[in-house]
C-alpha positions in Angstrom: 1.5 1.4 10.3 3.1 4.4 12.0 2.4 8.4 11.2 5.9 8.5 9.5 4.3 6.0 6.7 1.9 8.9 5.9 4.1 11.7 6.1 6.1 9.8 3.6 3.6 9.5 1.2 2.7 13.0 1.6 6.1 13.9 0.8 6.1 12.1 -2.6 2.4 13.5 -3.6 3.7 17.3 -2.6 6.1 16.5 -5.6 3.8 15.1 -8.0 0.7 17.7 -7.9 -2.1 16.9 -10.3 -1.6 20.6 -11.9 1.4 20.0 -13.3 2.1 16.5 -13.3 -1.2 16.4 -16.0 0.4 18.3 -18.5 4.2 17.4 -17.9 5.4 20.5 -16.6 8.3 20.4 -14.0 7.9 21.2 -10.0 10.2 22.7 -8.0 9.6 19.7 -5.6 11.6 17.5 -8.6 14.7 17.2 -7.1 13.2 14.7 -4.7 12.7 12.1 -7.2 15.6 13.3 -9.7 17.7 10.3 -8.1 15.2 7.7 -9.4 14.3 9.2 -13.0 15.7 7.5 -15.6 19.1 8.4 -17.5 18.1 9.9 -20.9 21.5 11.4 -22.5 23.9 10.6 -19.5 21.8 12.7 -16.6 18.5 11.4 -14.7 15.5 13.2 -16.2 11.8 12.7 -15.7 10.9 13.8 -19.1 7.0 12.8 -18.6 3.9 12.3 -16.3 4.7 8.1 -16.5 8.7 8.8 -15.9 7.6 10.9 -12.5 5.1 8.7 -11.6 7.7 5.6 -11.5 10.6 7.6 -9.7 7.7 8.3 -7.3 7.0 4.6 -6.8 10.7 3.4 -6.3 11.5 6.4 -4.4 8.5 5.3 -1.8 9.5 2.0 -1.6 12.9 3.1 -0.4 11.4 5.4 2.1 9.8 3.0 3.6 12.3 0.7 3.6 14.3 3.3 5.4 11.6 3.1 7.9 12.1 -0.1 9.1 15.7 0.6 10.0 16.9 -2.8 9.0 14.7 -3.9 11.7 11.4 -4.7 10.1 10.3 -8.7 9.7 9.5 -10.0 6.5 5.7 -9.2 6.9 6.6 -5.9 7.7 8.5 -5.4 4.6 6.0 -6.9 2.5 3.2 -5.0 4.0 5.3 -1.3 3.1 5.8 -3.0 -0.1 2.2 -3.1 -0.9 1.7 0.4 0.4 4.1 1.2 -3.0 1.8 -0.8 -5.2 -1.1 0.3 -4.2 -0.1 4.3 -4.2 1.4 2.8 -7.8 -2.4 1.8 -8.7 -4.5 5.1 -7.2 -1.3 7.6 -9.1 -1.7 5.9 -12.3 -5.4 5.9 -12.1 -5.9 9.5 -11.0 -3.4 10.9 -13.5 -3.4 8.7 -16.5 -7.2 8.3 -16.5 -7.8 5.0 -17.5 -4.7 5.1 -20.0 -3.8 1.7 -18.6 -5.5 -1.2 -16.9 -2.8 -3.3 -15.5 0.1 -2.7 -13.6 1.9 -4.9 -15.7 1.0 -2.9 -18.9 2.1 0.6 -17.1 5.4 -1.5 -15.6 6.4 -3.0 -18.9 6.3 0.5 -20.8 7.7 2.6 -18.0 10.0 0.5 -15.6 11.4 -2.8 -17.4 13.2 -1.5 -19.5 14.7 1.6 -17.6 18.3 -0.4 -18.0 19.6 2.0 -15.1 17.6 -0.3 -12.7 19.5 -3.8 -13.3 19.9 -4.7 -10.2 16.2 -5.5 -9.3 14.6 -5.5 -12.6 14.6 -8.6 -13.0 12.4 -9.0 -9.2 10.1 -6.5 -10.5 9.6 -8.3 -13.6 8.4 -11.6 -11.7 6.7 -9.9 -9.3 4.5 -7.4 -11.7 3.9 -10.2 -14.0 2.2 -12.8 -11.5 -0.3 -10.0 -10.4 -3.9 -10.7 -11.2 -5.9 -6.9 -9.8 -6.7 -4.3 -12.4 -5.5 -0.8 -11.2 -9.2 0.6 -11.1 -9.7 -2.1 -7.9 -6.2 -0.9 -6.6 -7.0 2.2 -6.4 -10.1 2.0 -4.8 -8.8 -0.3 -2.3 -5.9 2.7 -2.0 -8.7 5.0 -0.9 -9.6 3.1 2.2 -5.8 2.9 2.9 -5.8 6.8 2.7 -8.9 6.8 5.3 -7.1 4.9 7.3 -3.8 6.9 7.3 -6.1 9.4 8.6 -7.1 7.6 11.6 -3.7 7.2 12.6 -2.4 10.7 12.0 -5.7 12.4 13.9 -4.8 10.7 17.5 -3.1 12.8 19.8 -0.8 11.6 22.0 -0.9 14.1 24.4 -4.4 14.6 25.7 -5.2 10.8 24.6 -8.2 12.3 22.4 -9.1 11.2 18.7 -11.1 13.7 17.0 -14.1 12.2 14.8 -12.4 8.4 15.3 -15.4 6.4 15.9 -17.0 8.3 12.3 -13.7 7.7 10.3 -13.8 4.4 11.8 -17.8 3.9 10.0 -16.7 5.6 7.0 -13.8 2.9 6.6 -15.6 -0.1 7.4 -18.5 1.5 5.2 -16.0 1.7 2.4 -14.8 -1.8 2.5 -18.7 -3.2 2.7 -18.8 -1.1 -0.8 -16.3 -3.5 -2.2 -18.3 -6.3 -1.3 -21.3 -5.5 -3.1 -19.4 -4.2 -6.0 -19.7 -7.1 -8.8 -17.7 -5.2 -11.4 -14.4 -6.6 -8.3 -12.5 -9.5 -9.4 -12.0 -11.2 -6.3 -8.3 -12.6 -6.5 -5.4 -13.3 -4.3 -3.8 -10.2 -4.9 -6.9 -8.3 -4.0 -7.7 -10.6 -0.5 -3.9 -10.3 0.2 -4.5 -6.0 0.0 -7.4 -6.4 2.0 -5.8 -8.7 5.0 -3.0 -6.0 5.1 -5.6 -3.3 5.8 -7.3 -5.7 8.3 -4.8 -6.0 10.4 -3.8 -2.4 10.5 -7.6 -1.5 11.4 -7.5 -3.9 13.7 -4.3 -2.9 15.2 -5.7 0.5 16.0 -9.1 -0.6 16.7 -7.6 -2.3 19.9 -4.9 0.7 20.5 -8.3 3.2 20.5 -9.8 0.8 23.2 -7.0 1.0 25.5 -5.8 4.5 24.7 -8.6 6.8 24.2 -11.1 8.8 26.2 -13.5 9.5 23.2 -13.8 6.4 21.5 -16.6 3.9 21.3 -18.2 1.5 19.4 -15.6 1.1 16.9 -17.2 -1.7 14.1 -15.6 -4.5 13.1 -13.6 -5.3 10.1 -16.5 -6.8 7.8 -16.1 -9.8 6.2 -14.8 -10.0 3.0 -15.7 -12.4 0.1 -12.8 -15.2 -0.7 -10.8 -15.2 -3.5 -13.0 -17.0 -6.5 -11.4 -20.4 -6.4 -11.1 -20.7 -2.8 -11.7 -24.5 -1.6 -12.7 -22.3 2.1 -16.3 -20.3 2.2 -14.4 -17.6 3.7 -11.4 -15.8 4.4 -12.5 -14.9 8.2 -12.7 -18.0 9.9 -11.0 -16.8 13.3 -8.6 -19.8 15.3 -7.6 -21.6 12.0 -4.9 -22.1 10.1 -4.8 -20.9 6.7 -1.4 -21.6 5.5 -2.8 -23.9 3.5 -4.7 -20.9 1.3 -1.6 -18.6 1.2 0.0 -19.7 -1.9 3.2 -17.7 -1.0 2.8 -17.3 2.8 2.2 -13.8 2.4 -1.4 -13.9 4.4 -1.0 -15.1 7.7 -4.5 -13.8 9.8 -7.8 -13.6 8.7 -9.5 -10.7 6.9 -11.9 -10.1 9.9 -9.0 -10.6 12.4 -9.4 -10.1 16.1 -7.1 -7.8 18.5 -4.9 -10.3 20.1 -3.4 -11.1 16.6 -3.0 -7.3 16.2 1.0 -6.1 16.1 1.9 -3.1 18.3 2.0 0.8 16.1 5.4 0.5 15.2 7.8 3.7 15.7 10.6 4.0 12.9 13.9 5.8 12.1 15.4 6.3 9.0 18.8 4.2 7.6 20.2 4.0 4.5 19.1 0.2 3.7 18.7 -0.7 -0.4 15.6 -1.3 -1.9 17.5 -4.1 -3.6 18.1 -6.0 -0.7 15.2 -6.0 0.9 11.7 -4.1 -0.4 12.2 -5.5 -4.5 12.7 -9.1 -3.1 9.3 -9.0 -1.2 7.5 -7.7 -4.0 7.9 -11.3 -5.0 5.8 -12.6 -2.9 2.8 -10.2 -3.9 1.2 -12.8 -6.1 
């Protein structure tokens, strides 16, 4: 994860505020979605809350996809992907109030049949329909992600200080330990999949703090996180093995607990002008 991923997502909240996007008023912050809205009488409009909230969600993924440059690797690309879905999950949640409990169900009334968007339609049709997490569990795993954005926007480079890191740091962890003890969580493969993303992001900064910072100590650990019901393995964290064997698409490839030599370097990016077709719809695919 990089800062620019959070700025990003700022960007497309500043033009979806809860004020007006709850009662499907307009924002002079429109035109940054107008490109992605569908075409209603010949012009792009975002007529409602839903139509807004899906131009924000394919106008994210592109953002990110311009990111990476054309430089990203595939786990990269799927790992931005799933930053989409689960800002997708926590927007739908927060705004529509439990209106829908699927992304499928808010995917097949908003987006499938929004002809304008042919040419990866059909990708977003397999890939919505093979997910098996409710939004409410997306969105709470969406406010750990936001926690962690945090963490990486409050280091400064400069002075090689992180204000409050070692508390954000608890207050993540503590978060995730929540979703452990919650029994109302389906644990899935779509949900463990989420979770390993935001392990190794943790983790990646966990190890940058310990090399990096003056201020920073006693960072916790990932905790361990319950396998996916189903699972022939007792757990997910099992550090030094191979776990191909549990990925059903190849999408999860360290454990959930992780450790900080199988953490990737914070990436820097640059914008491009790559499609989402080619790349960022194709990898939601493998989000199973």
């Amino acid at each position: 994860m990089s800062e620019e991923v959070y700025k990003e997502i700022k960007k497309v909240d500043d033009s979806l505020p809860i004020g007006i996007i709850s009662t499907g008023g307009s924002s002079s912050t429109d035109r940054v979605l107008i490109d992605y809205c569908p075409k209603k009488n010949g012009e792009r409009q975002c007529e409602t809350i839903c139509d807004k909230i899906s131009a924000g969600f394919i106008w994210l993924l592109i953002s990110f996809e311009n990111l990476c440059e054309g430089k990203c690797s595939d786990d990269e690309n799927e790992k931005y992907a799933e930053y989409g879905i689960l800002w997708l999950g926590y927007k739908i949640n927060q705004i529509l109030n439990g209106e829908f409990t699927t992304l499928k169900d808010f995917y097949t009334k908003h987006i499938k049949n929004n002809k304008d968007d042919v040419d990866y339609k059909d990708h977003l049709d397999n890939k919505i329909n093979s997910m098996d997490i409710n939004i409410k569990d997306t969105s709470n795993i969406y406010e750990a992600f936001e926690i962690l954005c945090n963490m990486y926007t409050v280091y400064n480079e400069n002075d090689k200080k992180c204000t409050n890191c070692s508390q954000n740091a608890e207050k993540f962890v503590q978060k995730i330990e929540e979703f452990n003890k919650d029994p109302s969580i389906t644990v899935n493969n779509s949900y463990s999949k989420m979770l390993s993303i935001l392990s190794n992001d943790y983790n990646c900064l966990k190890d940058h703090y310990a090399n990096n910072c003056s201020e920073c100590s006693n960072i916790p650990d990932f905790p361990e996180i319950n396998p996916p019901k189903g699972s022939p393995h007792n757990s997910l964290e099992k550090s030094g093995e191979n776990r191909a064997q549990d990925n059903v698409d190849g999408s999860v490839h360290s454990s959930l607990q992780g450790h900080a030599g199988n953490s990737q370097h914070v990436s820097e990016f640059a914008s491009s002008s790559s499609s989402v077709a080619s790349k960022l719809i194709p990898v939601l695919l493998t989000f199973a």
